[in-house]
Backbone bond lengths (Angstrom), bond angles and torsions (degrees), N, CA, C in turn:
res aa  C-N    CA-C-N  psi(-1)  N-CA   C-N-CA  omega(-1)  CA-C   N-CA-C  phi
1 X - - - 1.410 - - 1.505 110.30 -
2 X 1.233 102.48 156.94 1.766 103.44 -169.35 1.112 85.02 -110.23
3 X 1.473 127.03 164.96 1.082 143.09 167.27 1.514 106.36 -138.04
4 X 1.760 104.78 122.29 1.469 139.66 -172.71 1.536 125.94 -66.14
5 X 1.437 113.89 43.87 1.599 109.19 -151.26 1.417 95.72 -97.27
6 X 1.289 117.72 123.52 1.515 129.78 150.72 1.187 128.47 -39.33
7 X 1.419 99.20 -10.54 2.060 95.52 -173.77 1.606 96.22 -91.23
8 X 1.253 103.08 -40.28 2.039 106.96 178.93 1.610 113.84 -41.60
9 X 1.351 116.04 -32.94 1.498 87.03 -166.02 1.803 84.49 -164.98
10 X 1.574 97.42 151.24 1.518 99.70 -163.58 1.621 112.03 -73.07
11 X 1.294 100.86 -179.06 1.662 104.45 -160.40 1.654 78.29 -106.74
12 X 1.927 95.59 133.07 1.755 95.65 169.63 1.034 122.49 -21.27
13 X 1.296 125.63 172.75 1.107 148.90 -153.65 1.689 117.32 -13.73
14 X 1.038 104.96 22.76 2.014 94.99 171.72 1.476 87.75 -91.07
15 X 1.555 111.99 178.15 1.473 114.84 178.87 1.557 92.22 -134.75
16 X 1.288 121.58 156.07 1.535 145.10 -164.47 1.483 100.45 -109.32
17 X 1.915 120.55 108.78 1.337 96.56 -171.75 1.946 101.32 -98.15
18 X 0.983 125.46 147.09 1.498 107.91 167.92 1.697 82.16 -124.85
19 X 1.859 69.61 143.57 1.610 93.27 146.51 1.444 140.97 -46.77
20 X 1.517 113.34 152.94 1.635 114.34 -165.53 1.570 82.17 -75.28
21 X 1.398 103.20 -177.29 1.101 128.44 166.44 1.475 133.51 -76.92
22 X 1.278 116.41 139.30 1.881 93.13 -172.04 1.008 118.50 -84.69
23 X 1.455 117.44 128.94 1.617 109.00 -165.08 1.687 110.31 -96.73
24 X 1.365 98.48 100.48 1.651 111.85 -150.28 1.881 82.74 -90.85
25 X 1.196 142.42 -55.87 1.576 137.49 -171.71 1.637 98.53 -66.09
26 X 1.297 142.64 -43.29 1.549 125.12 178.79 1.396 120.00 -63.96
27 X 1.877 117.87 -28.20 1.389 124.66 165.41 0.804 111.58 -47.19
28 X 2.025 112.46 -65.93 1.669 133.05 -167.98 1.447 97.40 -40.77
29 X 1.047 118.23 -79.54 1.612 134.25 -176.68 1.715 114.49 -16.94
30 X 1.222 93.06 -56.02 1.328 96.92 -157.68 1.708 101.85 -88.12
31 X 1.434 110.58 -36.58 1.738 113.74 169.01 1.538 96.66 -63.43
32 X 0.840 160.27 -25.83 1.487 155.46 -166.06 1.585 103.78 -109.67
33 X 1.450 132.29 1.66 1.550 120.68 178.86 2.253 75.27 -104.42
34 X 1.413 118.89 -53.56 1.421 109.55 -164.73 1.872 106.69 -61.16
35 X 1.099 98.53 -30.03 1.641 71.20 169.54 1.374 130.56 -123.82
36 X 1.404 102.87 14.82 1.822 109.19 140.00 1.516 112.62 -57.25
37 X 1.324 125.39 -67.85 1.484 150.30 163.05 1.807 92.52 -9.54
38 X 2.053 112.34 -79.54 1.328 123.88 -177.18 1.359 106.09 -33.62
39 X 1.554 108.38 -81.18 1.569 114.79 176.02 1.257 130.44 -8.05
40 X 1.632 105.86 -82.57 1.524 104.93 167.69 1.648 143.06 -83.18
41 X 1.326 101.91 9.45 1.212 113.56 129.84 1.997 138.96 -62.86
42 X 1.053 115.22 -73.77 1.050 104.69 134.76 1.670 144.41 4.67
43 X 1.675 94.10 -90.47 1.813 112.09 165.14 1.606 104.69 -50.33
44 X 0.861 110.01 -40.22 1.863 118.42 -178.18 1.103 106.42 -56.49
45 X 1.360 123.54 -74.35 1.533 134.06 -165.71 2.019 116.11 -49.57
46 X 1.551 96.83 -32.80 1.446 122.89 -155.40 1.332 76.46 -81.83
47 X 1.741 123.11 -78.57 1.186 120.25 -136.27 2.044 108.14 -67.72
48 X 1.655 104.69 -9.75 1.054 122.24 -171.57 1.816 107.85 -64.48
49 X 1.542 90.91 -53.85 1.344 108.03 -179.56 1.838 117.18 -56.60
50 X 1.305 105.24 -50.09 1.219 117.33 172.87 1.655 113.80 -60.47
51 X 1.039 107.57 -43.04 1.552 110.77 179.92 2.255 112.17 -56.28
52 X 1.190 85.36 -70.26 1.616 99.99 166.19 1.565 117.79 -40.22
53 X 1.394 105.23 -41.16 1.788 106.44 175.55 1.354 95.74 -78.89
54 X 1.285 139.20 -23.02 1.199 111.14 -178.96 1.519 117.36 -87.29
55 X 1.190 103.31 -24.73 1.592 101.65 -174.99 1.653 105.01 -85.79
56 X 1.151 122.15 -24.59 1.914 107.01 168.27 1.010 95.44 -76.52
57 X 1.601 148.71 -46.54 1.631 119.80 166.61 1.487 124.38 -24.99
58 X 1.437 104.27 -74.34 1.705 132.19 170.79 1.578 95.41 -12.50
59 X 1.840 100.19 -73.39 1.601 99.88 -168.19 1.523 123.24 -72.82
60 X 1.617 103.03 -12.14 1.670 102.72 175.02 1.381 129.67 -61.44
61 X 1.505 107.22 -40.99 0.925 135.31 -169.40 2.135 101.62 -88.19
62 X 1.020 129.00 -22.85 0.867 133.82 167.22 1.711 126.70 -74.00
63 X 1.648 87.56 -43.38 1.756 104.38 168.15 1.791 108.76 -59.90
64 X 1.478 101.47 -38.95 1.494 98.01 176.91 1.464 136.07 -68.91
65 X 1.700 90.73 -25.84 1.568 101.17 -174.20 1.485 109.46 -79.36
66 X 1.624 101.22 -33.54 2.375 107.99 167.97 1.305 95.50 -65.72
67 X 1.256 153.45 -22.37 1.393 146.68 -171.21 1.410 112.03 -92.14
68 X 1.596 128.66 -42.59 1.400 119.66 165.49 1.231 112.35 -78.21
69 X 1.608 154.37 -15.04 0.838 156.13 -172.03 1.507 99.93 -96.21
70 X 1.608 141.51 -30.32 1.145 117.14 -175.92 1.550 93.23 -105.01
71 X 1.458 126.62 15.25 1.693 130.57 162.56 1.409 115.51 -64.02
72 X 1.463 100.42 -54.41 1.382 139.88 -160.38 2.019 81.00 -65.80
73 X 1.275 107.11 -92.38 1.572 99.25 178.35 1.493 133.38 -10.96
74 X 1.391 111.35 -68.92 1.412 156.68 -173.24 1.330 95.94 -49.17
75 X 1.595 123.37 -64.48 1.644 132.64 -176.76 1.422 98.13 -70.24
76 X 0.996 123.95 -62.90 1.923 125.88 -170.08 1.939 81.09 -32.57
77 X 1.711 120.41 -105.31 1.019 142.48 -161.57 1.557 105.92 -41.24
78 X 1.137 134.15 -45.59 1.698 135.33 -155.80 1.374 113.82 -132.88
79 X 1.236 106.39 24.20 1.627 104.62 -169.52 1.687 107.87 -102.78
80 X 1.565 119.89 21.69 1.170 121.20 142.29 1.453 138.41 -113.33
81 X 1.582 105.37 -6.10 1.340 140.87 149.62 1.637 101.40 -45.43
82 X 1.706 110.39 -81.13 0.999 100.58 -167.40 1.465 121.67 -73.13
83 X 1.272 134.38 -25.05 1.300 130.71 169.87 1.808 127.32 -55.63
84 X 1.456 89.72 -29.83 1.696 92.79 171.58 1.953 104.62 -86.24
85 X 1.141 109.83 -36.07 1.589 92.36 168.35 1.025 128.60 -24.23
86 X 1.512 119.05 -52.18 1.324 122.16 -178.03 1.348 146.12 -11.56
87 X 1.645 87.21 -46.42 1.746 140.48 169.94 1.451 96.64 -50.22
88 X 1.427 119.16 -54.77 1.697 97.92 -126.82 1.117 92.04 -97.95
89 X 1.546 103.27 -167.83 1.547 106.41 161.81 1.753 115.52 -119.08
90 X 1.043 116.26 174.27 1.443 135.85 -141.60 1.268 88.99 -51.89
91 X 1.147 140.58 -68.77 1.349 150.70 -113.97 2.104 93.38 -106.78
92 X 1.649 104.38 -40.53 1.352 107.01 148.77 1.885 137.22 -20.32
93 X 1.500 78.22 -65.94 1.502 103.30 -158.05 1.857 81.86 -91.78
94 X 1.444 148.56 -25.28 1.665 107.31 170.06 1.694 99.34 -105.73
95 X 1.199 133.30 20.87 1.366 113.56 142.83 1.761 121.26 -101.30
96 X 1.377 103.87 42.02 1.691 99.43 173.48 1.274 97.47 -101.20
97 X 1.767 123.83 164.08 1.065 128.77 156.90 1.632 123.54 -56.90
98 X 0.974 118.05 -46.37 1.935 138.63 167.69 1.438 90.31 -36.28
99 X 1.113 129.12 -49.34 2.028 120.23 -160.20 1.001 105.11 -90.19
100 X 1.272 112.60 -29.11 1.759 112.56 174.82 1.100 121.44 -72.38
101 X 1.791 126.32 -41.47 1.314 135.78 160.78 1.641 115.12 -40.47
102 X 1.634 105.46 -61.75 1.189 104.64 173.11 1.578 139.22 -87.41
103 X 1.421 105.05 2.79 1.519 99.59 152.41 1.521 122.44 -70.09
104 X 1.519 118.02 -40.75 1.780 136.45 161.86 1.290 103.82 -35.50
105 X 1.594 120.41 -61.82 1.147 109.71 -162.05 1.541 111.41 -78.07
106 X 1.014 118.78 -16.12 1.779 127.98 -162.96 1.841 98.93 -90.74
107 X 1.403 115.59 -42.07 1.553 121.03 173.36 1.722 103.31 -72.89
108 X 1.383 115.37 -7.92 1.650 97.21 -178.42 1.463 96.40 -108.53
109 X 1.266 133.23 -29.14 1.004 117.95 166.58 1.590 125.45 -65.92
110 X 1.149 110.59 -46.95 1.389 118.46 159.77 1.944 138.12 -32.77
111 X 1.403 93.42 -20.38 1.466 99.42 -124.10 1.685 82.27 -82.30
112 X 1.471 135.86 -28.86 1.704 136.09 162.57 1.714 121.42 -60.07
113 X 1.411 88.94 -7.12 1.624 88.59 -164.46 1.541 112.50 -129.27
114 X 1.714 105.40 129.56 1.879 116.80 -159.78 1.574 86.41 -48.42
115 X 0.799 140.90 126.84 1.941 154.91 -169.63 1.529 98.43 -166.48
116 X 1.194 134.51 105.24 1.640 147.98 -164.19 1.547 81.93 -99.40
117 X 0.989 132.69 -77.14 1.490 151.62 -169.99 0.743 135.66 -104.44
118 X 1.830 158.02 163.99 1.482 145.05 78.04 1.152 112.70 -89.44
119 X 1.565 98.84 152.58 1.342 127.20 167.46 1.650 119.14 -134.93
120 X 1.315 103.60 126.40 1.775 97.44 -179.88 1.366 103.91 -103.97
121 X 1.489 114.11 148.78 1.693 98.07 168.37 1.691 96.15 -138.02
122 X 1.107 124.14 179.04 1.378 135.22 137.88 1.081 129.46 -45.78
123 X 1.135 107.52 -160.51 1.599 118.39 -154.93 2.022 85.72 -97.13
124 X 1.285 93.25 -62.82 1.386 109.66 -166.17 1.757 116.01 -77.81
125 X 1.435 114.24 7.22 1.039 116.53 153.95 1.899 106.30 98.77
126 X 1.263 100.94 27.78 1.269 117.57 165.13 1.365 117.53 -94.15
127 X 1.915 127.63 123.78 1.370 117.39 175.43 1.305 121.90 -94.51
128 X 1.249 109.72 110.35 1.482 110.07 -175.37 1.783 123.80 -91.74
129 X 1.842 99.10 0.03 1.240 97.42 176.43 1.883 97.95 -139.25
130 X 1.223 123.17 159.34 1.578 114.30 153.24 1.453 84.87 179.70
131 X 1.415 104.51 127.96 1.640 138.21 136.02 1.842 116.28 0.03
132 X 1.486 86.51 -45.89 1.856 96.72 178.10 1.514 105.31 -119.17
133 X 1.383 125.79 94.60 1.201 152.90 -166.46 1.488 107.92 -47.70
134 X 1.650 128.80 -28.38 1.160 125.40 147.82 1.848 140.86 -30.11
135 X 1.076 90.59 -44.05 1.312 125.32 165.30 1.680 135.62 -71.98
136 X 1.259 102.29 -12.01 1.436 120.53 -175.61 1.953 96.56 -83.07
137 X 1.349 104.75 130.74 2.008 103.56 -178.18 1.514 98.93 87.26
138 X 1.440 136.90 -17.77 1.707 105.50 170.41 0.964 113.84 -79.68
139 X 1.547 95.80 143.12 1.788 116.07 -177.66 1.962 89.12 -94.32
140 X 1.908 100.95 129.86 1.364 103.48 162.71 1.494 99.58 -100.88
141 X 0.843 133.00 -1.72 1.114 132.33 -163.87 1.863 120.65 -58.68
142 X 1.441 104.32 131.62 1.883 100.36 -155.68 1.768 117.35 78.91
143 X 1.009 125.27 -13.40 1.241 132.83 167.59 1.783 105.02 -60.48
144 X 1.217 107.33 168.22 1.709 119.80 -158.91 1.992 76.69 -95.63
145 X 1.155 109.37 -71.20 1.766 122.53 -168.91 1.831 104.99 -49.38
146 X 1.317 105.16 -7.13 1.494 99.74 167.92 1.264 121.53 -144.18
147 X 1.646 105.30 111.36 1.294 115.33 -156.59 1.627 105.04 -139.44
148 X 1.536 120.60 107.38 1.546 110.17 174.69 1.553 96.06 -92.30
């Protein structure tokens, strides 16, 4: 026996609409390109930051180690040169023989290595040496940028 059920199959002429299909791989796709995209953005920015802090460390610590090592020199050989500078005045201290020796020796040692400058000062913020002869006799002393 057949059985006559109206729910099995549509009544002439109406039409049955179904829904599309869910398009579950064009979502996936596209939620998985935006936060791949997020991610390494992100990872980018971070690893950027981290990278850069490490390398001005790298060079800080490098700037310091050419700076105690050409101290270390500098005091052995000139460290009564520079301690009586203190005294003089500008024009003193770059017509001595002592400043002339040791500007020679400080530009030849220098002369392979990115070195923009030296400057020696005192305690109290007197410069008794610098590379750029302008600079030789300023007192930083009380200044914010010079602080022991």
């Amino acid at each position: 026996m057949a059985v006559n059920n109206d729910y099995s199959r549509p009544r002439q002429g109406t039409m049955i609409r179904q829904k599309p299909p869910f398009r579950l791989l064009r979502y996936f796709t596209v939620i998985s390109l935006v936060t791949l995209l997020f991610a390494n953005i992100i990872f980018g920015i971070w690893f950027s930051h981290i990278s850069s802090n490490k390398l001005i460390r790298n060079e800080e610590r490098n700037n310091v180690a050419l700076a105690n090592t050409l101290s270390n020199w500098v005091w052995k050989d000139y460290g009564n040169f520079l301690a009586s500078s203190a005294n003089r005045q500008k024009q003193q201290i770059i017509n001595h023989p002592q400043f002339k020796k040791l500007d020679e020796a400080l530009r030849e040692r220098t002369a392979l290595l990115d070195v923009i400058k030296i400057k020696i000062y005192t305690l109290n913020g007197y410069t008794v040496f610098s590379s750029d002869l302008s600079q030789v006799g300023d007192n930083k002393h009380g200044r914010h940028s010079f602080m022991l």
